[in-house]
Phi, psi and omega in degrees: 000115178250188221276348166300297171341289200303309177305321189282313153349286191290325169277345196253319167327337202281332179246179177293342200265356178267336175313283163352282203281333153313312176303311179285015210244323189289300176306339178298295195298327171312287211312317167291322181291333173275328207229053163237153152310086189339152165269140167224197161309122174235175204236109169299142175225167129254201207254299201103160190257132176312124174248331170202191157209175170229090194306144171197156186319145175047032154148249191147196178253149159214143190244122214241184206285000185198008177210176163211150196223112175270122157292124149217156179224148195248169203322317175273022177113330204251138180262133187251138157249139183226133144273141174079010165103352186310143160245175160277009218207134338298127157260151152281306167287353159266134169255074176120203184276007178115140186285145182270167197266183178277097204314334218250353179296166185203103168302085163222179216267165184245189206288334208248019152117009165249215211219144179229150166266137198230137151215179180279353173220002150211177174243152138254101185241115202258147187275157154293347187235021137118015168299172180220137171190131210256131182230149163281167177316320189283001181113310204304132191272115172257330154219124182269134156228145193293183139342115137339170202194126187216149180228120157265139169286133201223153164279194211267329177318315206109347198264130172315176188230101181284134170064048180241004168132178170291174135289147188248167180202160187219115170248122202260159176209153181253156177190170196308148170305347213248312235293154200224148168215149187224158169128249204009035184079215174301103200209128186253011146260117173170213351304302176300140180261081158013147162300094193192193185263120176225148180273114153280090139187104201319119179214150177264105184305001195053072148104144186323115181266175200212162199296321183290031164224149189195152336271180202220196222308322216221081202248127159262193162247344105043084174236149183221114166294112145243110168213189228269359181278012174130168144325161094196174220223101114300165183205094182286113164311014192209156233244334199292180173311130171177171189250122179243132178266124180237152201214098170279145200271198212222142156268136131103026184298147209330146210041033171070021183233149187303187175221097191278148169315134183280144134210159187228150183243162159228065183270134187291349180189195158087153162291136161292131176186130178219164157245156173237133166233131187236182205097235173265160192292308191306303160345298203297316198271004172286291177316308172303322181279001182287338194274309189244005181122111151276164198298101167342119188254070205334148188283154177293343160280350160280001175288355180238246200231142183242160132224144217216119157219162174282095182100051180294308119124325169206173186319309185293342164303327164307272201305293208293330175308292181309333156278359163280307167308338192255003199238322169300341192074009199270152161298160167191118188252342181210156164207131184259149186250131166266190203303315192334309169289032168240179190257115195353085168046030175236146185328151187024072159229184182198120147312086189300320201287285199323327181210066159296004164218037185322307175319311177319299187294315168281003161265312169282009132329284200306317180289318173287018189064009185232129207271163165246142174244083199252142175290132184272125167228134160311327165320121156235145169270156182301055232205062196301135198127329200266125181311325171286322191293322197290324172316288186308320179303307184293347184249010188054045204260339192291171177299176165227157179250185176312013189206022165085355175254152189308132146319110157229112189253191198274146133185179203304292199300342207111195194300133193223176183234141165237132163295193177249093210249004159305343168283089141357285183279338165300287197322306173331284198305280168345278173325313185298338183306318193312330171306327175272003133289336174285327154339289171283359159102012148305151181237000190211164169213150177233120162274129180231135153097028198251036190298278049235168182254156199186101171328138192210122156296347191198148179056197204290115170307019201249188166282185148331129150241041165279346203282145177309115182209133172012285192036075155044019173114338185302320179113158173162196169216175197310330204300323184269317174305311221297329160316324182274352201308312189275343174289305148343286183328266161346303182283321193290329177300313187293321197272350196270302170313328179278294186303330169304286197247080223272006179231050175234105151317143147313139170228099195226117167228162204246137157291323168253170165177200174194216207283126215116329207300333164332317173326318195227026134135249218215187176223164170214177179296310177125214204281054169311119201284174196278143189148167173272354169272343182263330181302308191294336180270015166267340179277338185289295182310333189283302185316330196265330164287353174300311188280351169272013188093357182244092204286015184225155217157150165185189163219174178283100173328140178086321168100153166297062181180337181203209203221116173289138177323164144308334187275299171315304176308317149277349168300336199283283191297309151303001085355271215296008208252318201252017176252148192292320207258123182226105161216153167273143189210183175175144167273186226290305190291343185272024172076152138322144163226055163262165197299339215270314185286003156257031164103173168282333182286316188312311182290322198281295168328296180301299169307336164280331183293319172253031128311284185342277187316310170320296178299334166308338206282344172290340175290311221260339162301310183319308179309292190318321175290308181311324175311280196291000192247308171266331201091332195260128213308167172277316160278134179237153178280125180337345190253353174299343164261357195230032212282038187246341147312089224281305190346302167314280208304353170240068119235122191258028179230034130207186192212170177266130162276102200057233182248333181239016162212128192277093169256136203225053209296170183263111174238012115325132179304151161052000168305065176270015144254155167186172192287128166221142207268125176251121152335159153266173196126162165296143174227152178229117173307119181277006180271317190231007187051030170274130128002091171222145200264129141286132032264173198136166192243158184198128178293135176196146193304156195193072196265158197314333183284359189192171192211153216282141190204133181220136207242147186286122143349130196110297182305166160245091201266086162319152166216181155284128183275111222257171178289306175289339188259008159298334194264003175092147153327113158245146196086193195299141171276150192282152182302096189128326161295134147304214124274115189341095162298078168271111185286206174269153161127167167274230146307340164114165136290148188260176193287053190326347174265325191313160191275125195285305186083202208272342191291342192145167184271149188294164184258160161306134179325109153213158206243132176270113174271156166247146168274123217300171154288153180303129169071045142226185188225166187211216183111156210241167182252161157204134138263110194271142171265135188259011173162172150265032059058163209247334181315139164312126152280145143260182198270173117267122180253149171201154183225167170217197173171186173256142134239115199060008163122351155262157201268170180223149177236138195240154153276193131236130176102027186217120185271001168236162165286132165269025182228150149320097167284156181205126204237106191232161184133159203283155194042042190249000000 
């Protein structure tokens, strides 16, 4: 037990539910000691030196002296290596069976006695003693991986040990010297990820974290490598416990020869098996979400500002919140009910004294535009009687440990039960409770504590990890379970939603999950502790799931855990106006976070910040559709279109909203002004519409009200169209605008889905151009939302350029504009 143990030991002991969670804590530790494999003597393997091969569609097999690595590259680029007979199938993380390969690949031998695979968009070249190394076509080496390393249990011989466990293994890799690495899921360091050690295994940090902890709710295996020789995205296939080491090289490292990057996997079990994906950064997450799912596609009102506490505590706490917005002017689209509305914390309940009309309450929401959202925790209580234990009991759905008995941990109800959601039919099962939130007049639901978690004083806050699960009839135990749970979790609720309500998108987001989890909707951080150190890991976080593939993300405005300056808050909150998930949240004990309560200035900042994201929401719709069409996040890291720009690639403290816009939030106390690194290319400061050429650095004012936002040359931003720029600039135009260009054609479609709140109803569409630089072109997307709902948008394309010295704008496929134009940038 080391001293963090100890300190949680001495604090938690002190109430009954820390008595309680001792015992389970205790019981945990009985259950593994029975029913895991003892550790002994284990047996070191390689590969061995290559004996043949076997040609096979899209690659083939080759076969070394103690292993074997089936090579495939599949239509679209991506290569899978399977060692030991490993496939792609089962997955958690493949959406379906797997992409098909690629016929015209050709398994054949290479020169220095191993084997290479040739396509048209990558090379695979496998060594005789088992490297593998992934080339672009034309050669250029993007990853060398060694030989692989497996320990298996052995007897005092040396000889295996049948039914003595998985092997655990480890594979080192090499990669360019100048290479960056980004990715592993939920990391509050970062975005780029530093030289160290990170844990593959979803946890719940015990309390509000800081950058320096790791890990947290939502760990992949997952990497996306940047240098200036190209892109690509590994993925380690296996679900277990394990370790990634990363090392960044060095050029010109002794005698003037590199040091290439480093990195080592460690899995405590599970198959080696992986894909590689190469190409432009857009490429690689096309491929990945083509590989893993597109992205969930959130109903348009979850595009706007949710607020959230821990301890709203009845209806009038509700209604008065929402009516300090509406008396105010500020939107407002959602307010999520925490554990508090339940009947003392247990799942699919309602405090009637607390809340006696919940539909009632969630129909007159609704009429003001603003949805409920109630939180999910997998913990059902042991509490024979209670209708989810009985349900769930009568349907066998709970975890079991090695001897056949029910799991029981700690959690917010008490004494608790899990389902198994690795179980096909526990999902089945699950899923049906939900009809009873839709019931209460919820519209959304959010999962928490789904690591999953059991109050714990010492050692892993989690199950057994002995205990016994489904993994889809294969069998198996928490060692394996434990990464997917929350992923599980997550389909069954989405997939439960669509069917209850098949002419709704689902609106769902998970604390945990792992790679795939886009598929059935979004994430968020989790307990991020109140600081100016947590304001900055909330931006690592949104940016490193972006890039792992999970484009919808935000963090708890303000932070969960204490009580933020006025200053802080709103930098949070303007941060939080340009992130897809914009919510406020705080736990039972941390204040409040609606704007009002942090003064007056604090409220006037926070209310133009969330205008803003209002007038913004047709851009945030577009993304959202793009997301789910490309793979590629709504927030991107600055280097994504330029990533041979090394400059770019170590600046994490601002990001791309899409394509045509640069945010540069204030993550520093007192700060008002600051530096910020531009891609190339024109940029227009959108506060005063001067000009700046990229690539290069630029100082710019950054006063407590706004935080520096810079629009790409070019661009086309649908925004909502507001009453002042329907009526033209009024008084003196900011420097650099133009005059409400309306161009031909009508008023457009509105955004009709879009979140009306308390303030009014959304406005019509009209698109704000920055004007290109002189002898280039530029241009945008709109995808309009028709609803929430399931119907195909098409894209609406526009370019725009100069001509004879004005700008112009084209539709395509149109011989007018259908939209209102408005043309702003220095000379336009």
């Amino acid at each position: 037990m080391d001293a963090r143990d100890l300190l949680r030991l001495v604090r938690t002991v002190r109430t009954a539910r820390g008595v309680r969670s001792l015992r389970s804590a205790l019981r945990r530790r009985s259950a593994d000691r029975a029913g895991l494999p003892r550790p002994g003597a284990e047996r070191a393997r390689v590969p061995g030196a290559a004996q043949g091969a076997d040609p096979l569609p899209g690659g083939g097999v080759v076969r070394f002296a103690r292993s074997s690595l089936r090579v495939r590259v599949a239509a679209g680029g991506a290569v899978f290596c399977g060692w030991d007979g490993a496939g792609p199938e089962p997955s958690y993380a493949l959406n379906g069976p797997g992409p098909e390969v690629d016929e015209r690949a050709v398994l054949e031998p290479d020169t220095d006695g191993g084997w290479r695979v040739v396509s048209e968009r990558v090379l695979v070249v496998v060594g005789r003693h088992g490297t593998v190394e992934v080339r672009t076509p034309g050669g250029v080496l993007l990853r060398r991986d060694l030989p692989p390393r497996w320990w298996e249990p052995a007897d005092a011989e040396g000889r295996e040990r049948q039914g003595a466990g998985e092997p655990r293994w480890a594979l080192r890799s090499e990669v360019a010297a100048d290479a960056r690495f980004f990715g592993l899921g939920g990391r509050a360091a970062g975005p780029r990820l530093r030289d160290g050690s990170y844990r593959l295994w979803n946890t719940d940090p015990d309390g509000a974290f800081v950058p320096g902890d790791d890990p947290l709710y939502i760990t992949m295996p997952v990497q996306l490598v940047v240098a200036d020789a190209g892109t690509h995205l590994v993925f380690h296939d296996d679900s277990w416990d394990g370790r990634v080491t990363l090392a960044e090289g060095e050029e010109g490292a002794g005698s003037g020869h590199d040091r290439p990057g480093r990195c080592e996997v460690r899995m405590d079990g599970g198959p080696l098996r992986y894909w590689v994906l190469v190409g432009t950064p857009a490429r690689v997450l096309h491929g990945w979400a083509s590989l893993t799912g597109a992205a969930a596609l959130p109903p348009a009102w979850a595009l706007g500002h949710h607020h959230a506490r821990w301890g709203f505590g009845s209806e009038r706490e509700v209604r008065r919140v929402v009516e300090g917005y509406a008396e105010r002017g500020l939107p407002l689209s959602a307010l999520h009910l925490d554990i508090d509305h339940y009947r003392g914390h247990r799942v699919f309940t309602v405090d009637r004294e607390r809340f006696p009309d919940l539909p009632g309450l969630a129909a007159e929401l609704r009429e003001r535009g603003v949805r409920l959202v109630s939180i999910v925790d997998p913990a059902v209580k042991a509490e024979p009687g209670q209708w989810v234990f009985d349900s769930g009991a009568a349907a066998d759905a709970f975890v079991r440990d090695a001897r056949g008995r029910r799991v029981r941990g700690e959690v917010w109800p008490g004494e608790s039960v899990f389902p198994d959601f690795t179980d096909p039919r526990v999902r089945k099962w699950w899923g049906g409770l939900y009809g009873e939130r839709l019931a209460q007049g919820f519209s959304g639901v959010w999962h928490d504590m789904n690591e999953p978690v059991s109050f714990a004083p010492f050692g892993d806050p989690s199950l057994p990890l002995s205990a016994r699960h489904s993994l889809e009839g294969r069998g198996g135990d928490h060692r394996e379970a434990h990464n997917v749970y929350g992923l599980a979790m997550a389909r069954a609720g989405y997939e439960a939603l669509c069917e209850l309500r098949p002419g709704e998108r689902p609106f769902l987001f998970s604390r945990s999950g792992w790679a795939g989890m886009q598929r059935y909707g979004g994430t968020w951080s989790g307990d991020v502790a109140t600081g100016w150190p947590g304001l900055r890991a909330s931006l690592s976080l949104v940016l490193g799931l972006g890039l792992c593939g999970v484009p919808y993300s935000g963090p708890d405005i303000g932070g969960f855990s204490g009580f933020p300056s006025p200053e802080l808050y709103v930098r949070w909150f303007q941060l939080g106006s340009y992130l897809p998930l914009f919510r406020t949240h705080s736990a039972i004990d941390a204040g409040p976070r609606e704007p009002w309560e942090f003064g007056g200035e604090a409220l006037e900042h926070a209310g133009a910040a969330l205008r803003e994201r209002m007038r913004l929401l047709p851009y945030f719709v577009t993304l959202a559709h793009l997301a789910r069409r490309t793979g590629a996040p709504y927030v991107r890291p600055v280097w994504w279109r330029s990533p041979e720009d090394r400059a770019l690639r170590d600046c994490e403290d601002a990001f791309l909203l899409g394509d045509s816009l640069l945010v540069a939030p204030v993550l520093e106390q007192g700060a008002d002004r600051r530096a910020v690194r531009l891609p190339r290319g024109l940029w227009y400061d959108t506060a005063t519409g001067k000009a700046h050429e990229g690539p290069g650095q630029v100082l710019l004012d950054a006063p407590l009200s706004r935080i520096p936002v810079l629009a790409r040359a070019g661009s086309v931003i649908p925004v909502q169209r507001t009453a002042e720029s329907a009526s033209g600039p009024a008084g003196p135009s900011p420097a650099g605008r133009s005059e409400l260009a309306a161009l031909s054609g009508p008023s457009g479609p509105t955004a009709s889905s879009g979140p009306s709140g308390p303030s009014g109803p959304s406005g019509p569409v009209e698109l704000e151009v920055w004007a290109p630089a002189p002898g280039r072109t530029g241009g945008g997307v709109l995808v309009p939302d028709g609803g929430d709902g399931w119907e195909p948008q098409e894209a609406v394309r526009f370019t725009t350029r100069r001509r004879d010295g004005a700008v112009v704008v084209e539709q395509e496929g149109a011989e007018e504009v259908g939209y209102p134009v408005r043309v702003r940038g220095e000379g336009a």
